[in-house]
C-alpha positions in Angstrom: 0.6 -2.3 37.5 -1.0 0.6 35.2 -2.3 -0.6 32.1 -0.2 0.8 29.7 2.8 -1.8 31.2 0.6 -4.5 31.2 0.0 -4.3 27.9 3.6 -3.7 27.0 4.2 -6.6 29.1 2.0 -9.0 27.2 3.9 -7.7 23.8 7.1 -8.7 24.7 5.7 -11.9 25.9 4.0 -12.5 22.2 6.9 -11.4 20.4 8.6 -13.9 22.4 6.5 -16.9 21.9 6.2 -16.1 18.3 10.0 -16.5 18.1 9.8 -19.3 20.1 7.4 -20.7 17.5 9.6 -20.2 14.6 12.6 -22.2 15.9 15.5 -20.2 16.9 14.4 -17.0 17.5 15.7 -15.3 14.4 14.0 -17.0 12.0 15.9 -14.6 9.0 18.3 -12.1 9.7 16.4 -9.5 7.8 13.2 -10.2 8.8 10.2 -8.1 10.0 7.4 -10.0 11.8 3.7 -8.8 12.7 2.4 -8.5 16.3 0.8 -10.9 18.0 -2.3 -8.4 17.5 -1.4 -7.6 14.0 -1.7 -11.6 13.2 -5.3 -11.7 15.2 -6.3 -9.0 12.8 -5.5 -10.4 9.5 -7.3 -13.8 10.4 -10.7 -11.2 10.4 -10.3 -11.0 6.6 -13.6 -9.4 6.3 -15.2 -6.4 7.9 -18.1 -3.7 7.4 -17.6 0.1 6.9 -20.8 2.2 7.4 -20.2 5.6 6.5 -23.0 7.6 8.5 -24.0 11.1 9.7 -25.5 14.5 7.9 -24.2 13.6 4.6 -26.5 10.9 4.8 -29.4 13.1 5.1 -28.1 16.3 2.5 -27.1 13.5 -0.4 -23.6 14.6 -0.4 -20.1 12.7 0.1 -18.3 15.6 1.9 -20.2 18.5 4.2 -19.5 21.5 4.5 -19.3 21.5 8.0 -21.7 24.4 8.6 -24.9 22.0 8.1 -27.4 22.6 10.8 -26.6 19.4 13.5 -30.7 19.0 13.3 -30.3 17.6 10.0 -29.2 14.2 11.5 -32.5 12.8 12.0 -32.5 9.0 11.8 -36.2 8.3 12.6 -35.3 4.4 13.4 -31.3 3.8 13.9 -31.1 0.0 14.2 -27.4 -0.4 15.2 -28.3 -4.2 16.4 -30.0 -4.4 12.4 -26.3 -3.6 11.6 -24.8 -6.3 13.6 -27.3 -9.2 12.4 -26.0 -8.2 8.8 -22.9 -7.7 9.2 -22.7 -11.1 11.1 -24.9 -12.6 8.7 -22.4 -11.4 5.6 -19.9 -13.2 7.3 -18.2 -10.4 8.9 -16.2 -10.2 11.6 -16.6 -6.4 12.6 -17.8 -2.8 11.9 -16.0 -0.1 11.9 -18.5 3.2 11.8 -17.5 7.2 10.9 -17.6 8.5 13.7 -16.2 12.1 12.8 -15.8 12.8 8.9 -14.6 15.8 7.5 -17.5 17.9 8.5 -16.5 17.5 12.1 -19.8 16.4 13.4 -19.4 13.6 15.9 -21.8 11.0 16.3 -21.1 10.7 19.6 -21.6 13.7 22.3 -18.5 14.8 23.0 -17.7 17.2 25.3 -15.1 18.7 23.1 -17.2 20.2 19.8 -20.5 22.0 19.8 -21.4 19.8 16.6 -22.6 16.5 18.1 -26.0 14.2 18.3 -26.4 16.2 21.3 -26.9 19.6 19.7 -28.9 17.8 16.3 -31.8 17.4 18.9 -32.1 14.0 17.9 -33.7 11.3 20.6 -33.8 14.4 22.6 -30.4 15.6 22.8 -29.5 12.1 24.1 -28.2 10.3 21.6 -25.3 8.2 20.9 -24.4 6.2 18.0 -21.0 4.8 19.0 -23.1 3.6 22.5 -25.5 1.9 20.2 -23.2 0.3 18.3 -20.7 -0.8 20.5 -23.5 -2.8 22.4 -24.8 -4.1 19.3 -21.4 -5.7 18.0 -21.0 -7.0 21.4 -24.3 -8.5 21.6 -23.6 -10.2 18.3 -19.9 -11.3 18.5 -18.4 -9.1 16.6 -15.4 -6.6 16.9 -16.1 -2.6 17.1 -14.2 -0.3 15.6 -14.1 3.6 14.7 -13.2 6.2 11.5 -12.4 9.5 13.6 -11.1 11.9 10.8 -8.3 14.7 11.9 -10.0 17.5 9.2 -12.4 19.6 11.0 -14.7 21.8 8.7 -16.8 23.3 11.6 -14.5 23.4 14.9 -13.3 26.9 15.2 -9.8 25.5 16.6 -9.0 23.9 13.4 -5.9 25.4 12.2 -4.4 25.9 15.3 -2.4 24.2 17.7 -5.0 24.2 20.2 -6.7 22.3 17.8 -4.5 19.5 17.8 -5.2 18.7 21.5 -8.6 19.1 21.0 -8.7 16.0 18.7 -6.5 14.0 21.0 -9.1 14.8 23.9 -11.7 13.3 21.1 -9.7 10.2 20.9 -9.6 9.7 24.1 -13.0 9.7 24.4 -13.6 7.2 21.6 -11.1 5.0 23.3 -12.2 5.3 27.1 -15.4 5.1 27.0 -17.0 3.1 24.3 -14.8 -0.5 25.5 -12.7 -2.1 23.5 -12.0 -0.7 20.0 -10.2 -3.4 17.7 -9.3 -0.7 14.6 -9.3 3.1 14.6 -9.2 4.8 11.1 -6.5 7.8 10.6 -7.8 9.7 7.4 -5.2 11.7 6.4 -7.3 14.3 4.6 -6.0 17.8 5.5 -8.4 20.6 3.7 -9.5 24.1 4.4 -11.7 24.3 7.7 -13.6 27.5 8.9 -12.2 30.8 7.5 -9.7 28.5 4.8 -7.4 27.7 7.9 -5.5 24.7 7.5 -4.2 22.2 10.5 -0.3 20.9 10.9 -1.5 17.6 12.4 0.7 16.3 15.6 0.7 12.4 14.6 3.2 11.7 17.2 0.3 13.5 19.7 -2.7 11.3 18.1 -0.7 7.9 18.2 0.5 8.7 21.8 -2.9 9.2 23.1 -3.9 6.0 21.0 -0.9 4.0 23.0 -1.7 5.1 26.2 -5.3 4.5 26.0 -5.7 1.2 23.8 -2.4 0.1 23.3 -4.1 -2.9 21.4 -5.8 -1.2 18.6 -4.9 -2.1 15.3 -4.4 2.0 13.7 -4.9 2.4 10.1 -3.2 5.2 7.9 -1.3 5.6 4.7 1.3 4.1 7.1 0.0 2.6 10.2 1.5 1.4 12.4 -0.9 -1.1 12.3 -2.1 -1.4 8.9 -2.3 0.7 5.8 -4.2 2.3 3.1 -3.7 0.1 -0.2 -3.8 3.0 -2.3 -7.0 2.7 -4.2 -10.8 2.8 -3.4 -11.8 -0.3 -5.7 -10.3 -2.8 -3.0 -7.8 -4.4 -5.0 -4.7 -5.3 -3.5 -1.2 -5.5 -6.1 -0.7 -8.9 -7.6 1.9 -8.3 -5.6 1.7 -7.3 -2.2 4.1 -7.2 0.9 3.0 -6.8 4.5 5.9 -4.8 5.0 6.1 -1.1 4.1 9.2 1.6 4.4 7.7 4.3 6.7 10.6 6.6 7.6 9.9 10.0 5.7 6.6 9.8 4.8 3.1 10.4 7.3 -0.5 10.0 6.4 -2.4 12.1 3.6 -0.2 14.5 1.0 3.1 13.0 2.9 2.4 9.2 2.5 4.2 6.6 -0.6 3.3 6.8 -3.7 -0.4 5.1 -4.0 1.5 2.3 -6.4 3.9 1.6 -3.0 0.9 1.3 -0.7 -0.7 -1.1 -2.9 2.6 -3.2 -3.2 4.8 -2.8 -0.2 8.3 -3.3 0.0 9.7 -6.5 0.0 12.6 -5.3 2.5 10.3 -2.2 4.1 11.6 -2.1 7.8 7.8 -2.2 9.6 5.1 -4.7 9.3 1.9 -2.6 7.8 -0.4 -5.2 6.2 -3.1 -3.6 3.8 -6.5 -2.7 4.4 -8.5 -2.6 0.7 -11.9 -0.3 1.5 -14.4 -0.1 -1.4 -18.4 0.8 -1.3 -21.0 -1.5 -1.7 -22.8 1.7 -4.0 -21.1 4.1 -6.2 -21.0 6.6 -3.1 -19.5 6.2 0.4 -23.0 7.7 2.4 -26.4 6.5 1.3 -28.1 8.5 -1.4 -31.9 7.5 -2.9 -30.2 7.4 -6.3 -27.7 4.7 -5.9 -30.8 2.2 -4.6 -30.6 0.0 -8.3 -26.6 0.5 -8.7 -25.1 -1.7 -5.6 -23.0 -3.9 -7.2 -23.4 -7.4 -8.3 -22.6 -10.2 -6.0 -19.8 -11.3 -8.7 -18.6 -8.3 -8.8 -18.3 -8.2 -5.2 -16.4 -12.3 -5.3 -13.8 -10.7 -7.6 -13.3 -7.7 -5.3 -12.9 -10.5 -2.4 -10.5 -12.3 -4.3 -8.5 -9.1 -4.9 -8.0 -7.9 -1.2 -8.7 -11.1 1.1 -7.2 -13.3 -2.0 -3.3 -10.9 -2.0 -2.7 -10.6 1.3 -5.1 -7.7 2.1 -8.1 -7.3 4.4 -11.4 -6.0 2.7 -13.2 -3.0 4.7 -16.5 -3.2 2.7 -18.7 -0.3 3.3 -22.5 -0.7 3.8 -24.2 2.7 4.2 -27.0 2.9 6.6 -29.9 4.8 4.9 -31.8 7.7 6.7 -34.1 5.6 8.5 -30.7 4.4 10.5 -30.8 1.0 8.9 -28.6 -0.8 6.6 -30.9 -1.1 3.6 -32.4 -3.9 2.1 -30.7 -4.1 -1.6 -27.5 -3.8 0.1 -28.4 -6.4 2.8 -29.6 -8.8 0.1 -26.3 -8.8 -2.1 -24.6 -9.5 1.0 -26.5 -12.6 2.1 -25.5 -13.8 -1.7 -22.2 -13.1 -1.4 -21.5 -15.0 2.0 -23.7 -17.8 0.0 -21.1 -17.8 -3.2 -18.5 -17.5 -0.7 -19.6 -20.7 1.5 -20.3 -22.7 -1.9 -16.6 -22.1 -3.5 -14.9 -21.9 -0.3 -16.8 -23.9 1.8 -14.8 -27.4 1.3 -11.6 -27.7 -0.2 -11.6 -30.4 -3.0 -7.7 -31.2 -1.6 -9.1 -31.6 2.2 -6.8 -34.0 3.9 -4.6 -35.2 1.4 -1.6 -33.3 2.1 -1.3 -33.0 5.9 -0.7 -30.2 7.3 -1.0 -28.2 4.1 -4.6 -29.2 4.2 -5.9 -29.7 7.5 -7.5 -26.6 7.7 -5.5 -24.9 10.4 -3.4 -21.8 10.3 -1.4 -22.6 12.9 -0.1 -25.8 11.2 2.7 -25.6 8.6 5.7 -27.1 6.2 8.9 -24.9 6.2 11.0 -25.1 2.9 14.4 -23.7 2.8 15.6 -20.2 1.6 16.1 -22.4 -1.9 12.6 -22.7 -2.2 11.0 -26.2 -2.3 7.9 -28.6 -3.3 4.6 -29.9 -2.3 2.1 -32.4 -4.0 -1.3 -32.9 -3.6 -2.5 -36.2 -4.2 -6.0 -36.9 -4.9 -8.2 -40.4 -4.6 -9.6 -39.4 -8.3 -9.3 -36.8 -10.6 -10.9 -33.3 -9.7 -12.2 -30.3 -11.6 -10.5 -26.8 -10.1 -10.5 -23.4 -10.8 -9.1 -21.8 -8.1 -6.1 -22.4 -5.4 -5.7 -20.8 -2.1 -2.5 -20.7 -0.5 -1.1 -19.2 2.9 1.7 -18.6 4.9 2.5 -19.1 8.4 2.8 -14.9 8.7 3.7 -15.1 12.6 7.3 -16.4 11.3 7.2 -13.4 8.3 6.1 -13.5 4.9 9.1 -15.1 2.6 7.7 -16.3 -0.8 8.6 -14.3 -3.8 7.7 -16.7 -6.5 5.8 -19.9 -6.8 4.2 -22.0 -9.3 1.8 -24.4 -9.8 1.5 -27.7 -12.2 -0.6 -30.6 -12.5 0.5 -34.0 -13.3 -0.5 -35.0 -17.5 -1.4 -37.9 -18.4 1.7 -38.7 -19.9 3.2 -38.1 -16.9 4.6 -35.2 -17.6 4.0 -31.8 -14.7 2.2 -28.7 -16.9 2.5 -25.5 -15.0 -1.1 -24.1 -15.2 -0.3 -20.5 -12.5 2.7 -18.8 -10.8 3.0 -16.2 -8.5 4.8 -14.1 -6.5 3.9 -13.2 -3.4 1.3 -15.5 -0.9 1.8 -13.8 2.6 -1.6 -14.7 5.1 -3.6 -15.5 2.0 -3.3 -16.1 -1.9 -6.4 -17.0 -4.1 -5.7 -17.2 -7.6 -8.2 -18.1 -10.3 -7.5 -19.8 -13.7 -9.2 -21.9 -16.6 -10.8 -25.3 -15.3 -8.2 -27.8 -14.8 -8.9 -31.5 -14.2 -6.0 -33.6 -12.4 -5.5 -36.4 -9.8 -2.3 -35.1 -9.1 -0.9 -31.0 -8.2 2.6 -29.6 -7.3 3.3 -26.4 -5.7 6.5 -25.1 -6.2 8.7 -22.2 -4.3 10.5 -20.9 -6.9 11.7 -18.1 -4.8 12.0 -17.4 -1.2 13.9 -15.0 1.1 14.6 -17.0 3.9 13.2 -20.2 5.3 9.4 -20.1 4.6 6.5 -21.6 5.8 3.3 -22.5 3.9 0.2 -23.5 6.1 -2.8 -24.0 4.1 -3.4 -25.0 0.2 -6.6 -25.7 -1.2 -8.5 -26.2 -4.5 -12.0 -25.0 -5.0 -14.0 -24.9 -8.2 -16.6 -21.8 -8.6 -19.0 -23.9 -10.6 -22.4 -25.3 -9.2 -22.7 -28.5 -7.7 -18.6 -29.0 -7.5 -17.3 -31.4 -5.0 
């Protein structure tokens, strides 16, 4: 059996059992449904971007492309630093620049004169992706790769030939570097040598993706796998669908409306969960200048709550310096992040007192009817709260559209203290302290039978338990 069926075959064998799991195999009539891969990817939550290569060493965000390859001169590239810090933050993978715009490849590929291999660096022998896909290995985490289309040095770049010229690059990444869990589709389409401009084959570049690693998860401004959210800040849409109407529209100048990507559609006809992407520093490669602006560590929590907290995964980019390690300001505000997110999140003040709704497990849930429906959380004693996390059994769809929540008075009386709309794999919404025994969750609006999995009440000040 060649590998492409294989794979094919264990699809269709996931898409089964996930039907199987949500009771009679068309859970709604209407309804779209993630991949068994696509459901294994949202669980990560929380990843690392490290935008590296010469821009790192010439201060600038885009190159030219006609920068001399010797400029990449990383006297002391720790990719296993990377990996400690990443899996220190919390992190479940990395995902590196492998190409940007100025076409140089970080890797020595056999297809572009514009490689480690010609910047002389280690001896001509060098290879970043190498490094790093040992490294993530080593500590447990997934490896993934930004290769971007626009070309500002290959002298191919637009023409056709140029099209299979990236593929071949693709299939390098994918073929030789193991198991890549994402692969990053800018759609940036500029001027490369002598003002030419490309007419990217997608349907090429996603073939050559499918035959190679049918698993990986592909990001664009429409997927297939997951999407763009339509800003740089990483903040998902108070309300955000995994699902997102594709037909028409293709990465870069052609994708939806940036207010779309950040949203979804509520009936879009594929399953393209967001990605939110944001920098740690004001700039995506490491400059000197940005040392004292990496942002605070509440800063960062907000930015959590705003991708991870609506349904979106946060792609939080860490730039490695020019020594080739991930510096230490930046590695400091992450270690205080993962601790403020361990404090709030570590325990849920509801733990156990609601079943399945609180056991902890995404893979245990209540189903509610297309009406909508209600759950309480009962408490031994009041509790102080200032946030509530809810989730959705996603494998089955995402069907909330409106929910509220209320705390019993005590008069008696339920006071409605947040509402929403959408949950999907995760909602996190933060309010005024409230202090209550007793808390209701209601579906207010659903689009078929639903299923919520987790609920939990955390409080962000010190010392709450």
């Amino acid at each position: 059996m060649n590998r492409c069926n294989f794979f094919g075959m264990l699809a269709a064998i996931g898409a089964a059992m996930l039907s199987a799991a949500c009771g009679d195999g068309n859970p709604n009539p209407a309804d779209v449904l993630p991949s068994a891969g696509q459901t294994e990817w949202q669980r990560m939550e929380y990843c690392m971007f490290v935008h590296f290569g010469p821009n790192t060493f010439t201060d600038s965000e885009w190159g030219t492309g006609a920068e001399h390859p010797a400029v990449f001169a990383p006297e002391a590239l720790d990719c296993r630093q990377w990996a400690a810090t990443a899996r220190a933050a919390g992190m479940k993978g990395i995902i590196l620049t492998a190409k940007h715009h100025d076409g140089f490849c970080l890797w020595p590929s056999r297809l572009s004169t514009h490689t480690v291999r010609e910047s002389g660096w280690r001896g001509g022998r060098g290879d970043v992706l190498r490094e790093l896909a040992d490294a993530c290995r080593e500590y447990g985490l997934r490896f993934g790769v930004y290769v971007s289309p626009w070309d500002r040095n290959h002298p191919a770049y637009g023409t056709p030939a140029y099209n299979e010229v990236f593929a071949g690059m693709l299939r390098e990444v994918l073929t030789e570097y193991g198991e890549v869990f994402e692969l990053w589709l800018d759609g940036a389409n500029g001027e490369g040598p002598g003002g030419k401009r490309q007419e990217y084959d997608w349907e090429l570049f996603l073939g050559t993706i499918r035959a190679c690693q049918p698993q990986t998860i592909v990001f664009s401004d429409v997927g297939p796998g997951c999407r763009w959210i339509g800003n740089e800040r990483g903040y998902a849409g108070e309300t955000c669908w995994a699902r997102l109407d594709t037909a028409g529209f293709e990465p870069g100048a052609g994708a939806p409306p940036t207010d779309t990507l950040n949203r979804g559609n509520v009936f879009g006809a594929a399953w393209v969960p967001g990605e939110a992407d944001v920098s740690i520093r004001p700039g995506w490669f490491y400059s000197p200048a940005t040392d004292a602006k990496v942002k605070r560590v509440e800063e960062l929590f907000d930015i959590y709550c705003a991708s991870v907290g609506r349904n979106a995964n946060l792609l939080l980019n860490v730039p490695a310096d020019r020594r080739g390690r991930i510096p230490a300001p930046d590695s400091l505000r992450l270690v205080e992040l993962r601790g403020m997110l361990d404090r709030v999140f570590g325990h849920s003040l509801a733990a156990g007192a609601a079943g399945a709704l609180t056991d902890g497990d995404p893979d245990t849930y209540r189903e509610f009817g297309a009406r909508g429906g209600a759950f309480e959380i009962v408490l031994p004693e009041p509790v102080t709260f200032d946030m509530l996390v809810l989730q959705e059994y996603t494998p089955c769809g995402q069907l909330v559209a409106g929910w509220e929540a209320e705390y019993r008075g005590a008069d008696g009386e339920w006071i409605r203290f947040v509402r929403g709309t959408t949950i999907g794999h995760k909602r996190i919404v933060r309010f005024d302290p409230v202090t209550a025994r007793r808390v209701r969750v209601r579906i207010t609006r659903a689009l078929g039978r639903c299923r919520i999995a987790e609920a939990g009440l955390y409080c962000t000040a010190e010392g709450a338990r």
